[in-house]
C-alpha positions in Angstrom: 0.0 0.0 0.0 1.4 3.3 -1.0 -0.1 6.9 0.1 1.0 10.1 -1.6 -0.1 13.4 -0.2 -0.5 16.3 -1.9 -1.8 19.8 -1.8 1.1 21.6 0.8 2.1 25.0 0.2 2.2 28.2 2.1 -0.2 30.6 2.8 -1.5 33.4 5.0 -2.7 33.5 8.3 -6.6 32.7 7.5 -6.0 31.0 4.2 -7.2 27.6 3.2 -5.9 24.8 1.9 -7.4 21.2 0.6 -4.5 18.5 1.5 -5.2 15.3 -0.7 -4.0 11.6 0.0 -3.6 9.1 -2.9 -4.0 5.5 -1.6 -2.9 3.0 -4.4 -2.4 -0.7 -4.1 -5.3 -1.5 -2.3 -9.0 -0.5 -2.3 -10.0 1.7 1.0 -12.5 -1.2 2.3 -11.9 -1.8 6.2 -8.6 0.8 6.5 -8.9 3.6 8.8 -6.8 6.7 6.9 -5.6 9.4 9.3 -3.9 12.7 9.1 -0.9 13.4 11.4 1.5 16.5 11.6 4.1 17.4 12.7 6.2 20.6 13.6 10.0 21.6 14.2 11.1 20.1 17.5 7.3 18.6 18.5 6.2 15.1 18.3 4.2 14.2 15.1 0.1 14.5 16.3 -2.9 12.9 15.1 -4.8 15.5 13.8 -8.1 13.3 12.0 -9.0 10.0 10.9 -11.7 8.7 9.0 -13.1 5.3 8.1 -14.1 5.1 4.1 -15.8 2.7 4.4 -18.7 4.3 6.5 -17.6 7.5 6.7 -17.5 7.7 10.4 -14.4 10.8 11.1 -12.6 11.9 14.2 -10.7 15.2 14.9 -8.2 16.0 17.4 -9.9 18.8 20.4 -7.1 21.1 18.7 -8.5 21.4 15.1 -12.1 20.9 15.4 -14.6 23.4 13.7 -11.2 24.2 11.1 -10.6 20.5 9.8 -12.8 18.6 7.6 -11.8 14.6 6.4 -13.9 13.0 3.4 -12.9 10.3 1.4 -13.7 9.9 -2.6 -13.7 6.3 -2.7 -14.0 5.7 -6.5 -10.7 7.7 -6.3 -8.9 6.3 -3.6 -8.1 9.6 -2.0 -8.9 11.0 1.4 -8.9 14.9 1.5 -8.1 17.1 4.5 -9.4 20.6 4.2 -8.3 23.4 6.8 -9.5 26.5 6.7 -9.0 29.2 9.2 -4.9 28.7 8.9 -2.8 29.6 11.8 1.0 30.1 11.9 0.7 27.2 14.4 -0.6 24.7 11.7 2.3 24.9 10.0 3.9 21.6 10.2 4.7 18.8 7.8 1.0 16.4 7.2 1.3 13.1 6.8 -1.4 10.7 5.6 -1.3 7.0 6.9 -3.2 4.1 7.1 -4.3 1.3 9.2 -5.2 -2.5 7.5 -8.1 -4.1 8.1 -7.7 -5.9 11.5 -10.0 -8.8 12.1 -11.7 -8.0 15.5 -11.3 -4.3 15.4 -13.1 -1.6 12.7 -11.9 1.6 11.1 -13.7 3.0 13.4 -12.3 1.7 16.5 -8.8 2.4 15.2 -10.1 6.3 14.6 -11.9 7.1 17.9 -9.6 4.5 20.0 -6.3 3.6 19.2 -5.8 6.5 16.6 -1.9 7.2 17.4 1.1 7.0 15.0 2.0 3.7 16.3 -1.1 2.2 15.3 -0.2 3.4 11.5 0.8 0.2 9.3 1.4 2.5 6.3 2.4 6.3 5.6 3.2 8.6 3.1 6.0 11.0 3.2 4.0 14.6 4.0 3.5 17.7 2.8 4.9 20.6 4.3 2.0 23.4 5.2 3.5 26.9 5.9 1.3 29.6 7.4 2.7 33.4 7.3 1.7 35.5 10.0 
């Protein structure tokens, strides 16, 4: 399973941006896909997670109301759009994924175990800048 994200850039304080991840060697059913970040000198953080296959999403206390997750499962690409941008978003986002497990769902994984060593795939980020 490879992920490719996509959509990075910088912008101003306020800005928006749409981050794209492009899953490709498997189809999403029964993976939990999550956004992490992380900034100079701070531990990578889970930011959101959703589960495709029902669409159930979670969001970290710290982005809520600013961060939306969908999936496009005919393309095999989970979006991340942030508005609102703040200079403290600025980070590098990475998109990762968790395998279908046999006793536990997407959805478990997202609103239970959704930490970075739960991940069995990632990408390699994006790098979000936001100008004060």
């Amino acid at each position: 399973v490879q992920l490719v994200e996509s959509g990075g850039g910088l912008v101003q304080a306020g800005g928006s941006l749409r981050l794209s991840c492009a899953v490709s060697g498997s189809t999403f059913d029964g993976y939990a896909i999550g956004w992490f970040r992380q900034a100079p000198g701070k531990e990578r953080e889970g930011v959101s997670c959703i589960s495709p296959t029902d669409s159930n999403t979670y969001y970290a206390n710290s982005v809520k109301g600013r961060f939306t997750i969908s999936s496009d499962n005919a393309k095999n690409t989970v979006y991340l759009q942030i508005n609102s941008l703040k200079p403290e978003d600025t980070a590098v986002y990475y998109c990762a994924a968790v395998k279908p497990h046999t006793y536990l769902s997407a959805t478990y994984y997202c609103h239970v175990s959704f930490r970075a060593t739960s991940m069995d795939y990632w990408g390699k980020g994006t790098l979000v800048t936001v100008s004060s």
